[in-house]
C-alpha positions as CSV (number, residue, x, y, z in Angstrom):
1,X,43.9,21.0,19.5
2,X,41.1,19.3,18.0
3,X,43.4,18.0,15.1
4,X,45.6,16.6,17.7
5,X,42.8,14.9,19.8
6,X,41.5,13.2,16.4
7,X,44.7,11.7,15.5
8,X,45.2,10.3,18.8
9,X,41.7,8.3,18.8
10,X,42.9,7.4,15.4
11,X,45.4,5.6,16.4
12,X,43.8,4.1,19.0
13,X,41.0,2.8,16.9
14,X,43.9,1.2,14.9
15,X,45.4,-0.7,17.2
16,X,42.0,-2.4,18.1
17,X,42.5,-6.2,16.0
18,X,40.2,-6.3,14.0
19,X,37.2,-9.2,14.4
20,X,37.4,-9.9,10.6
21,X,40.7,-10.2,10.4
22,X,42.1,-7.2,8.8
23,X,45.2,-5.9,9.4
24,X,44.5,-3.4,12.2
25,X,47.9,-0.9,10.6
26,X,46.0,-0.7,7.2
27,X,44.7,2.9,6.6
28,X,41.4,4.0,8.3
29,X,38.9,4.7,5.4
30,X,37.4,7.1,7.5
31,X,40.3,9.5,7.4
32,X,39.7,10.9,4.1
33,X,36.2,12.3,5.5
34,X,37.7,14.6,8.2
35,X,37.2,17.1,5.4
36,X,33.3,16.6,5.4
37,X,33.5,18.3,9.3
38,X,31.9,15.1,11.1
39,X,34.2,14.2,14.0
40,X,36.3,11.0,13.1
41,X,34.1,9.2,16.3
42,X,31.1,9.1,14.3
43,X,33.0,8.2,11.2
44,X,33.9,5.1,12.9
45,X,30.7,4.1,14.0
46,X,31.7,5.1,17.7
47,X,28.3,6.9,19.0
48,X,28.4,10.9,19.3
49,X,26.8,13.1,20.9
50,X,26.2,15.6,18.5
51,X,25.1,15.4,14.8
52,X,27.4,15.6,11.7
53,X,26.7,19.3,11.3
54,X,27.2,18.9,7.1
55,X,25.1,15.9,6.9
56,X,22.2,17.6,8.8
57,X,22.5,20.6,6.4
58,X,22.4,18.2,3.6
59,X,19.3,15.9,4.6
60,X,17.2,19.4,5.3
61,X,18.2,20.1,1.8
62,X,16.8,17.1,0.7
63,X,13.8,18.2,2.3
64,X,13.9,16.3,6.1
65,X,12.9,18.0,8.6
66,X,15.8,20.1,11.2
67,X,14.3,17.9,13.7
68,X,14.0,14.5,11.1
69,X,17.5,15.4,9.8
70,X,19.2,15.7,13.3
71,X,17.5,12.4,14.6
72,X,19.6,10.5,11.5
73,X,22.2,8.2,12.5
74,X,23.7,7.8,8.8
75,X,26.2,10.5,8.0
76,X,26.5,11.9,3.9
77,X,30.4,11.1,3.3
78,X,30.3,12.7,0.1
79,X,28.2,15.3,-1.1
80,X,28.9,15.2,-4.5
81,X,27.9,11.4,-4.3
82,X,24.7,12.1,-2.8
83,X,24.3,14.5,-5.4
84,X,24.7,11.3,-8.2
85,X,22.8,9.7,-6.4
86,X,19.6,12.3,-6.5
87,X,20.1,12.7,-10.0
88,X,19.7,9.1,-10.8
89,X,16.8,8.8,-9.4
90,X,15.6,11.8,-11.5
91,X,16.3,10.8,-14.8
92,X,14.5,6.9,-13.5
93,X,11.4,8.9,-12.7
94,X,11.6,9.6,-9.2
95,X,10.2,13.3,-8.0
96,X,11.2,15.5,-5.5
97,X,8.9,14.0,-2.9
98,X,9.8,10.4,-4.0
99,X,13.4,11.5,-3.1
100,X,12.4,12.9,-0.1
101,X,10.7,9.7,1.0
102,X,13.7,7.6,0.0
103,X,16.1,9.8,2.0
104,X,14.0,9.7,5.3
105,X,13.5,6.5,5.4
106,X,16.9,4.6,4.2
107,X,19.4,7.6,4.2
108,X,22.5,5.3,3.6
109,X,20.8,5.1,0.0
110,X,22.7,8.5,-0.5
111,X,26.3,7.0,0.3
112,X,25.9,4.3,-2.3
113,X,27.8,4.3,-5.6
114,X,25.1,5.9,-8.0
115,X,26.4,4.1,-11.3
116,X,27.9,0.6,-10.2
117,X,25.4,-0.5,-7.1
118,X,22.1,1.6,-7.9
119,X,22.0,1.6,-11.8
120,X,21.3,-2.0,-12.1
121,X,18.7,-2.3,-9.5
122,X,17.1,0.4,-11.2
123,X,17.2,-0.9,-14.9
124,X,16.0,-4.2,-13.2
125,X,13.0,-2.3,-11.5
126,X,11.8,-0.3,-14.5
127,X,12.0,-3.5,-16.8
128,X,9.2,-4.9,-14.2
129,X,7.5,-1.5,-14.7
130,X,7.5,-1.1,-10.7
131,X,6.7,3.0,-10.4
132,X,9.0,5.0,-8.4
133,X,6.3,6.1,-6.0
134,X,6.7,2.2,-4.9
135,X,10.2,1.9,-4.4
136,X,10.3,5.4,-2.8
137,X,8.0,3.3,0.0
138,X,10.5,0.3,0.2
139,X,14.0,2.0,-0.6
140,X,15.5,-0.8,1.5
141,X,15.0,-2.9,-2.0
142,X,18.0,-0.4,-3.6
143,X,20.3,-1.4,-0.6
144,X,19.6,-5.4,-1.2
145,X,22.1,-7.1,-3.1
146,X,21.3,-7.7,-6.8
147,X,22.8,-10.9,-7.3
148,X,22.6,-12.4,-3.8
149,X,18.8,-11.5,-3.1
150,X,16.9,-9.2,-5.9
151,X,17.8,-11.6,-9.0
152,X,17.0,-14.7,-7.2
153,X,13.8,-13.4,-5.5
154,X,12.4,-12.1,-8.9
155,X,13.0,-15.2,-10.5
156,X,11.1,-17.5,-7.6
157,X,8.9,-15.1,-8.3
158,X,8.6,-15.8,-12.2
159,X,8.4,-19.4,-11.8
160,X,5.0,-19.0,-9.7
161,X,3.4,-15.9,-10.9
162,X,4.4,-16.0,-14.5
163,X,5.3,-13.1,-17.0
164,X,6.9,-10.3,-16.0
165,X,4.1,-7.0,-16.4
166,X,2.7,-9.7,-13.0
167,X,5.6,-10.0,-11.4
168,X,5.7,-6.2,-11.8
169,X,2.1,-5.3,-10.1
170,X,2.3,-8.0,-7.5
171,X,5.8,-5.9,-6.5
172,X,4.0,-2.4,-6.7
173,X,0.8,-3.5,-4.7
174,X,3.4,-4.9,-2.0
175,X,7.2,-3.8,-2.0
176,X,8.4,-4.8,1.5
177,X,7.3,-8.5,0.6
178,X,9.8,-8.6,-1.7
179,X,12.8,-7.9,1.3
180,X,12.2,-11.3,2.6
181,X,14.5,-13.6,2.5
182,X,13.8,-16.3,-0.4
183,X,15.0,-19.8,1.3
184,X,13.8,-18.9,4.8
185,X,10.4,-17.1,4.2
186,X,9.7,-17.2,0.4
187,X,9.9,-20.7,-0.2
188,X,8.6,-21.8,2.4
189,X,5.6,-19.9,2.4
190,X,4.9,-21.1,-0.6
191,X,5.4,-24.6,0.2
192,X,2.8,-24.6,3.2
193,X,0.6,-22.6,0.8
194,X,0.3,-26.2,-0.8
195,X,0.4,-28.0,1.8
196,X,-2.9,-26.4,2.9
197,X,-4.2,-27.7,-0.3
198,X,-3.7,-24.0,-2.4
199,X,-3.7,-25.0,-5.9
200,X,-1.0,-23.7,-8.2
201,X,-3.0,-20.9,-10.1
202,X,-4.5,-19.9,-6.7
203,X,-1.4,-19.1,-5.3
204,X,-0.1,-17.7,-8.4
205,X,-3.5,-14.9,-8.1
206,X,-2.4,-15.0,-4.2
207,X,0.7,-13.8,-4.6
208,X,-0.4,-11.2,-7.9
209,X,-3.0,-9.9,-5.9
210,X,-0.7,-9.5,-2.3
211,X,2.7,-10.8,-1.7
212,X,2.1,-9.6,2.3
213,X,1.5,-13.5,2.5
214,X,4.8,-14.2,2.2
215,X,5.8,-11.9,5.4
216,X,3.7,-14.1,7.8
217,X,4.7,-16.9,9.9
218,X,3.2,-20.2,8.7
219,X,1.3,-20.5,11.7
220,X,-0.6,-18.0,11.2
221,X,-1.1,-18.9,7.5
222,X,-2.5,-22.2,9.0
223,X,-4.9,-20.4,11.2
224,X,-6.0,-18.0,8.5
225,X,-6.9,-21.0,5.8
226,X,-9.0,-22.2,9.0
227,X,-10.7,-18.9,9.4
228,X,-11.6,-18.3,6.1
229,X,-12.7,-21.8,5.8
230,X,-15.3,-21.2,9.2
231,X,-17.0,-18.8,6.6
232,X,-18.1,-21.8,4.4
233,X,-15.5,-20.9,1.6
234,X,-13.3,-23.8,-0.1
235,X,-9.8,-23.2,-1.4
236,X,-11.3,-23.5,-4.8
237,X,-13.8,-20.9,-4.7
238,X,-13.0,-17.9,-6.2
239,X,-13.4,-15.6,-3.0
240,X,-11.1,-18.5,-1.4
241,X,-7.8,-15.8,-2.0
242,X,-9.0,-12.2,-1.4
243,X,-10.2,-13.5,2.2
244,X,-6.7,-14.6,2.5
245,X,-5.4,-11.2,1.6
246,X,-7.5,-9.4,3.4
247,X,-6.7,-11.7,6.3
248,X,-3.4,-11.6,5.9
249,X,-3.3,-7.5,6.3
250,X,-5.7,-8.2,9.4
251,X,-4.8,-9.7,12.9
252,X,-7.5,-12.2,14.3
253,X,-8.5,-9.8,17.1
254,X,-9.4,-7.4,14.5
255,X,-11.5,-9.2,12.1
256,X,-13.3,-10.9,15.0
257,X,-14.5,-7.5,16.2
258,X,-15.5,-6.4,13.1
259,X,-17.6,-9.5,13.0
260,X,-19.3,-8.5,15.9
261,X,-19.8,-5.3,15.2
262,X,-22.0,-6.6,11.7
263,X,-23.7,-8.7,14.1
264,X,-24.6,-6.3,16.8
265,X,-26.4,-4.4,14.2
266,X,-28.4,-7.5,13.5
267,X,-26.8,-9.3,10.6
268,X,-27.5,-12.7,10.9
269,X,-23.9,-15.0,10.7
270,X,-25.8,-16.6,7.4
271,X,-26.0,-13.3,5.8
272,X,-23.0,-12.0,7.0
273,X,-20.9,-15.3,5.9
274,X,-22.3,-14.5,2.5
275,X,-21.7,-11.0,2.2
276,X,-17.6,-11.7,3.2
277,X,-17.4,-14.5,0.7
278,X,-18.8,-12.0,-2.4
279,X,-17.3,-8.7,-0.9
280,X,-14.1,-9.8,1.7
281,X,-13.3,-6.1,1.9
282,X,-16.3,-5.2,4.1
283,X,-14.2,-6.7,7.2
284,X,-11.4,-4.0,6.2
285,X,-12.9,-0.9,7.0
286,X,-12.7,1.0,10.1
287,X,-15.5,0.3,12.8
288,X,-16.6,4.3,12.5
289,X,-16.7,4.0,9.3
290,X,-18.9,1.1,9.2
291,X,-21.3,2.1,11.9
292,X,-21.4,5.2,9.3
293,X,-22.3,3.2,6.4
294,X,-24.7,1.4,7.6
295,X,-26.9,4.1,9.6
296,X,-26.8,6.0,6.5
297,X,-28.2,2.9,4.7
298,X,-30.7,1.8,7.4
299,X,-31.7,5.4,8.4
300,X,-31.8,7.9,6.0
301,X,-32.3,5.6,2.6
302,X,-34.2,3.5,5.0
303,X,-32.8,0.0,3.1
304,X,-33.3,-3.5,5.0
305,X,-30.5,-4.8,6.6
306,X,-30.9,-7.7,4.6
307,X,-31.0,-5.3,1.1
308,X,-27.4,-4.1,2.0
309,X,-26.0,-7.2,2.9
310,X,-27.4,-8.8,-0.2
311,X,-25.0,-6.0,-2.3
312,X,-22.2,-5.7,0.1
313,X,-20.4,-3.8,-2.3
314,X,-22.4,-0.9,-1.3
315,X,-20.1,-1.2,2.1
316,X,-17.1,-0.4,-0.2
317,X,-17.9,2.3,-1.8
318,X,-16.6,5.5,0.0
319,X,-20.2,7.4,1.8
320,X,-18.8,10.9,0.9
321,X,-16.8,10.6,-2.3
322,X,-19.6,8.2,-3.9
323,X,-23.1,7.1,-2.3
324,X,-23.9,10.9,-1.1
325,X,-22.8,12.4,-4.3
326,X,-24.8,10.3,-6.3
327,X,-27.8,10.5,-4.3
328,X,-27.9,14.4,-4.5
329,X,-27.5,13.5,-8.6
330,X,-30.5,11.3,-8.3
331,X,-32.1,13.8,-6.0
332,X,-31.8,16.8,-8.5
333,X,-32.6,14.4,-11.5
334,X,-36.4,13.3,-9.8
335,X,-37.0,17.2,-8.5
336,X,-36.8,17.7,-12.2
337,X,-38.9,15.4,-13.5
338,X,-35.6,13.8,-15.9
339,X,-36.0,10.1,-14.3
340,X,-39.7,8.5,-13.4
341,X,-41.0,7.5,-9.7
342,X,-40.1,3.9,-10.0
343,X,-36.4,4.0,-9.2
344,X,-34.9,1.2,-7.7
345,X,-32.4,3.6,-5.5
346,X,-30.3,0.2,-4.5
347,X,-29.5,-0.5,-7.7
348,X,-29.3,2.6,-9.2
349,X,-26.4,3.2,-6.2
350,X,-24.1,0.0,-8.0
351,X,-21.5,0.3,-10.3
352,X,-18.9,2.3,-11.6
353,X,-19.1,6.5,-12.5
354,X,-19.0,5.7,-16.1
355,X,-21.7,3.5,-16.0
356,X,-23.7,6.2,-13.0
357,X,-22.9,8.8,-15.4
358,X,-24.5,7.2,-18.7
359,X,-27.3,5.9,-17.1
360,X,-28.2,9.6,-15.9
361,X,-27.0,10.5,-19.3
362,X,-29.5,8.0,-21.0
363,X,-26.7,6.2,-22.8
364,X,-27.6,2.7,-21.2
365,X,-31.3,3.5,-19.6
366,X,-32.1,0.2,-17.1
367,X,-34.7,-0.8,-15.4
368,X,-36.8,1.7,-13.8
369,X,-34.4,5.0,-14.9
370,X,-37.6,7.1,-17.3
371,X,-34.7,8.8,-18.7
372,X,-35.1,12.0,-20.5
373,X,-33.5,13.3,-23.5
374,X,-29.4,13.2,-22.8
375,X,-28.4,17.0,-23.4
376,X,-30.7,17.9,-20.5
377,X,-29.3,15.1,-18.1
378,X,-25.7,16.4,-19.1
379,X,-26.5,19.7,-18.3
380,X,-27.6,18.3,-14.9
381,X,-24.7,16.0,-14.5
382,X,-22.5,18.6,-14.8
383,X,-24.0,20.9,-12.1
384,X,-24.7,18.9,-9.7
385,X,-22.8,15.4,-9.9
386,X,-20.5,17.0,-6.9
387,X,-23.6,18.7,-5.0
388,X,-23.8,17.6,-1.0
389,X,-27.2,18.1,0.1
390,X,-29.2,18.1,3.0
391,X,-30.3,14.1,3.7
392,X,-34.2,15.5,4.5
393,X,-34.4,15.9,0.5
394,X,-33.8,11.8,0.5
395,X,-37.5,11.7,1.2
396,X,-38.4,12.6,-2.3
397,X,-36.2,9.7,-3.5
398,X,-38.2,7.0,-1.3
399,X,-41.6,8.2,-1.7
């Protein structure tokens, strides 16, 4: 019966004229996928009411969900395709999760021919050095025509940003930028971008740095460059760019509040129009995490407001995974007597964990670190770089 009901909407599907002109007695494609035990409805694109039964199966093997791979409106014609198709993306790198990212989020990627259509996007990828972890978070780029989109894309690309290991990083930092369409958004972009006064090597940074600037409208490019230019910064300055990125990735309702919410702390628009143009990334955190930051500064290390706003990279640095940690090192360090009473604890806060770890260590003593003989301030290192403490010990740091 269910045979017979099949090859009656068959038919009828056949004898619909085609929109594109193909001759509506040619052979369905879809009936060689009865065998696969989705109804030939769905094969035709007609909507169904329930799941392709095998495909489901399929996408939980690939590690979706029941509920993520019922919800899926592509259907797997060919298992041993899709099973090509996973293998490929093995032997280019791509893990288990990867795969699992790429199938939930562009499924059809498993119905494409794994050799013919996927092979040279891949080769082209890798040549760039773009990680799998990148394209597994834009698999959309594998369904975009080589020749028709990627090829010419890559090359606009070239002609602004330069050699390749660039045009590489600027596509891992931001993958979706590269699905844009090159004579309706790419160029253009890049024309206002000049237009707006952008010099050529800026935009060439612009676009290394964040190619999420080629995703938004030109108006709102025009009313970023006006933006970042109320802070006081030129399109030659060399903070001129990351303010674009970062307000780029930022809608002006956002930023605005986080302006105020410097402010209401009682950062003065002088300071705080200073502290954006050497650190823009202090506008990109979350307002909690902010008001955090800077009651941690103000009360417990009791710093002026004017201190932290003078080194607003102390605003990027994460409170828990960095400025605690370090404090309980410095903490530990004074209780025993391995660095002298004249710390400057702002300073001794900055830079990287190399350079934290070998001024503890004594391998590159500054200003106000008495440091004591290495071994000893190793040994301390070691023990206690990861130790949270209780903040009431801070009062043996600012005495």
């Amino acid at each position: 019966m269910l045979a017979s009901i099949c090859r009656r909407r068959l038919l009828r599907l056949r004898q619909i004229p085609s929109a594109a002109g193909i001759n509506p007695i040619q052979p369905n494609p879809s009936d060689a996928l009865l065998s696969h035990g989705c109804s030939s409805a769905a094969l035709a694109g007609v909507p169904v009411s329930k799941p392709c039964p095998t495909t489901i199966s399929y996408l939980i093997s690939c590690g979706l969900s029941p509920a993520a791979a019922s919800a899926c409106k592509s259907r797997i014609r060919s298992t041993a395709k899709a099973d090509a198709v996973r293998a490929l993306l093995r032997s280019y790198g791509f893990t288990d999760a990867d795969i699992t990212d790429v199938v939930r989020r562009h499924t059809s990627i498993l119905t494409l021919d794994p050799d013919r259509i996927l092979r040279p996007k891949l080769d082209l990828f890798a040549s760039l050095r773009v990680k799998p972890r990148r394209l597994a978070n834009a698999p959309s780029l594998l369904a975009c025509s080589l020749d028709k989109h990627l090829l010419p894309c890559i090359q606009f690309l070239r002609g602004i940003i330069g050699v390749d290991s660039d045009v590489g990083s600027a596509i891992c930092r931001a993958p979706r930028a590269l699905q844009v369409n090159l004579d309706k958004r790419m160029r253009p972009v890049v024309d206002a971008l000049r237009r707006l006064g952008l010099p050529d090597k800026s935009i060439s940074k612009l676009l290394t740095i964040d190619m999420t600037v080629l995703t938004i409208s030109i108006d709102r490019i025009t009313q970023i460059f006006d933006d970042v230019k109320v802070l006081g910064l030129g399109v030659t300055d060399t903070g001129f760019v990351y303010c674009i990125s970062l307000f780029c990735n930022l809608s002006r309702e956002t930023w605005l509040r986080k302006v105020a919410l410097y402010r209401s702390f009682g950062v003065s628009e002088g300071d705080l129009q200073k502290a954006i143009k050497r650190q823009p990334s202090i506008l990109h955190f979350s307002d909690e995490s902010i008001k955090k930051k800077l009651r941690f500064f103000l009360d417990d290390l009791k710093f002026e407001l004017s201190e932290v706003m003078e080194r607003p990279v102390l605003m990027a640095y994460s409170l828990e995974k960095t400025i605690i940690p370090r404090c309980a090192v410095i903490s530990v360090l004074m209780r025993e007597r391995k660095i002298g009473p004249n710390i400057k604890l702002r300073s001794a806060l900055l830079g990287s964990a190399k350079v934290f770890s070998e001024r503890c260590a004594g391998l590159g003593p500054k200003q106000g670190w008495d440091v004591q003989p290495k071994e000893a301030c190793r040994t301390l290192l070691s023990n206690n770089f990861n130790l949270y403490f209780d903040i009431k010990n801070l009062d043996s740091i600012l005495k």
